[in-house]
C-alpha positions in Angstrom: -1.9 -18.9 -1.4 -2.2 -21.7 1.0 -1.7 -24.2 -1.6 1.8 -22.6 -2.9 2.9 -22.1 1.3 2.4 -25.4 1.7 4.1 -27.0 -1.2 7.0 -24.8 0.0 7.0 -24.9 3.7 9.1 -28.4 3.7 11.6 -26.9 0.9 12.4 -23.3 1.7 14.6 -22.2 4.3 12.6 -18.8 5.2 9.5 -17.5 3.5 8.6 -13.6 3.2 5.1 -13.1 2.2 4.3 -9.3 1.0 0.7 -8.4 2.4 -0.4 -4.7 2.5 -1.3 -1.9 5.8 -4.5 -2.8 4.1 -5.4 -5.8 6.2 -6.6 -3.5 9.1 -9.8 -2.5 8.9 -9.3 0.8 11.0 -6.6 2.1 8.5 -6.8 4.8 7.5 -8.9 6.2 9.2 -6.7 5.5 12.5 -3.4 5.2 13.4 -2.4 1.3 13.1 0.7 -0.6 14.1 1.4 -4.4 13.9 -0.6 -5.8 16.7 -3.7 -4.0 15.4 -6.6 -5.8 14.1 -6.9 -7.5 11.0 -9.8 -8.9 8.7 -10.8 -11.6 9.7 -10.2 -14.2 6.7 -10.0 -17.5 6.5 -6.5 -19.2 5.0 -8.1 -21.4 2.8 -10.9 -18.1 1.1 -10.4 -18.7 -3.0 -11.5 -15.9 -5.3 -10.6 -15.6 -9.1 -8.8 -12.7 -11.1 -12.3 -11.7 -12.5 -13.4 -11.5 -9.1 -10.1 -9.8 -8.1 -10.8 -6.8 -10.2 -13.9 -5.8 -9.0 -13.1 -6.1 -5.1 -13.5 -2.7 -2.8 -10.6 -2.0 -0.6 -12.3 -4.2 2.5 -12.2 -7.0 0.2 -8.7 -6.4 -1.1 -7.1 -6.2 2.5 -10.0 -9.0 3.7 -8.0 -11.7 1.5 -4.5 -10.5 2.1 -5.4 -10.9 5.7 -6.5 -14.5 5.0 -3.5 -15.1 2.8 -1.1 -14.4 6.0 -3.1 -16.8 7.9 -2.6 -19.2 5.2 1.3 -18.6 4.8 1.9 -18.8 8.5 -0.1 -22.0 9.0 1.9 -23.3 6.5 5.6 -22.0 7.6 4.2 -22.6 11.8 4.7 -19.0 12.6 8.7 -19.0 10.7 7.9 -16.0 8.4 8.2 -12.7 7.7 5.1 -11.0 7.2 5.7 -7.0 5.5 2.6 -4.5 5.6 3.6 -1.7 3.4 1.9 1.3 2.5 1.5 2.5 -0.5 5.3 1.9 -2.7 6.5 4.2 -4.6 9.9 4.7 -7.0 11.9 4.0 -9.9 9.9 1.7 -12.8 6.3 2.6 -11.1 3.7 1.2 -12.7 0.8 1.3 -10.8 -0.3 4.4 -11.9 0.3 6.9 -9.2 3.1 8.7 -9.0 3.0 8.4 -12.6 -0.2 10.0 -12.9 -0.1 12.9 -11.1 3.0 13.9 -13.4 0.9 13.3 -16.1 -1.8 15.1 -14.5 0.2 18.5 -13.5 2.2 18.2 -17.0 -0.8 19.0 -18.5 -0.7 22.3 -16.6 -4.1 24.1 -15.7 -5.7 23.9 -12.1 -5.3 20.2 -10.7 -7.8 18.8 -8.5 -5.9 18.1 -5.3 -7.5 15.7 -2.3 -7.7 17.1 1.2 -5.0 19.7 2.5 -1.4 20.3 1.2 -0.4 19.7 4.9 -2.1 16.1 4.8 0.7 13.8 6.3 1.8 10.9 3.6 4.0 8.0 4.6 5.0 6.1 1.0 7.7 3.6 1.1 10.2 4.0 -1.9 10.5 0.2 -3.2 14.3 0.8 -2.7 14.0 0.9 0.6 11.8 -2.2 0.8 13.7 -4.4 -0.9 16.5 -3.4 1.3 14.4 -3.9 4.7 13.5 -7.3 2.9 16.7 -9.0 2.2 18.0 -7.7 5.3 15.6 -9.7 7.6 16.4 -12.9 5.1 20.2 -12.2 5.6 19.2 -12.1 9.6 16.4 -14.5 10.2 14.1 -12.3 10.7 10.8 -13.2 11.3 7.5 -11.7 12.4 5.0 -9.0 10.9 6.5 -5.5 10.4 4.4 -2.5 8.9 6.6 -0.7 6.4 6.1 2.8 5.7 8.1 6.3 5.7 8.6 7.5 8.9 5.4 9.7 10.6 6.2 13.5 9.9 8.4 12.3 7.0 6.1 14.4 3.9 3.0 15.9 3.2 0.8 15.6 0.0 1.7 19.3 -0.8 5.4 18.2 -0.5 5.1 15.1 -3.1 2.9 17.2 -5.1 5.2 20.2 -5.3 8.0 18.4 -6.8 6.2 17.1 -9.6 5.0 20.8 -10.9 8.6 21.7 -10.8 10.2 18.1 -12.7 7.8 18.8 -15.0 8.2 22.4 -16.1 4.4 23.1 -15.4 2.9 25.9 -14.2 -0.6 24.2 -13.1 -2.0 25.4 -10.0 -3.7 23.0 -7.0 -7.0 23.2 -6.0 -7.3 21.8 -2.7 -10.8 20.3 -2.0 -11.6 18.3 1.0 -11.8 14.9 1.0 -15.5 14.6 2.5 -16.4 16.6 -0.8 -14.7 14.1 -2.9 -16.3 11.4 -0.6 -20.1 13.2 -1.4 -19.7 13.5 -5.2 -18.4 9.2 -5.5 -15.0 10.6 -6.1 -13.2 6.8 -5.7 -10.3 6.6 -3.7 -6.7 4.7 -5.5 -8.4 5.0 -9.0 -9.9 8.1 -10.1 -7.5 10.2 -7.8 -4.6 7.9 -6.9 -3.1 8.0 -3.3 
């Protein structure tokens, strides 16, 4: 990353570099916001894709953090930094959104993390894009956190949708996440979001 910022930083008028909330260590455990904590990484930390593919989450937000460091050395401070949480929308192809319609399609009971009531703040990539080329347009610069507004859904109110797009009758089993946590049920892959 610090390589590409600097070949850049004497050529482009305004650089936007896309990092993740996942650069604070206390998330999610805690409420973050942009002058929070970060990993501490340094700008210049190389990794491969091999290694890539077997980071944990730590690791994942460790090197995003260093990547910031390395795109604002580069740019002295004149970027925009974006933290979102997890994106969701149109052409999803990550795998979650996508697989829980898979999932309840199937019908049957549906293992379902935590509570219905759980608060969820995903960022629909329209929206993103939108926030993004509006703080080129202005000049905006800085680190912004971008998710859905607090109180904005619920797990139960993104999962309730998807039974009824898809026609299915399955029904949610609710099991708390410290179960899920006990039996090496892993977070983002095995039961996405």
């Amino acid at each position: 990353m610090g390589n590409a910022a600097r070949l850049l930083s004497d050529r482009a008028g305004a650089y936007v570099f896309l990092s993740t909330i996942s650069v604070y260590p206390g998330w999610p455990a805690e409420p973050v916001d942009e002058d929070s904590a970060v990993y501490d990484c340094p700008p210049d930390a190389s990794g491969t894709a091999e290694d890539e593919a077997n980071w944990s989450a730590a690791q994942y937000g460790a090197y995003k953090a260093g990547c910031e460091r390395a795109v604002q050395e580069a740019f002295e401070g004149h970027v925009t930094v974006l933290r979102p949480g997890v994106i969701l929308g149109p052409q999803e192809n990550v795998g979650r959104l996508t697989w829980w319609l898979r999932r309840i399609a199937q019908g049957g009971r549906v293992l379902a993390p935590g509570q219905p009531a759980k608060p969820i703040q995903p960022v629909d990539i329209r929206d993103l894009a939108a926030f993004t080329l509006r703080c080129l347009q202005r000049g905006t610069t800085g680190v912004f956190n971008v998710t859905a507004p607090r109180g904005h859904a619920t797990f139960g109110e993104m999962l309730d949708p998807c039974r009824t797009v898809t026609a299915s009758q399955a029904e949610f089993e609710w099991v708390d996440d410290p179960f899920l946590v006990e039996h090496d049920v892993k977070q983002w892959t095995e039961i996405p979001l």
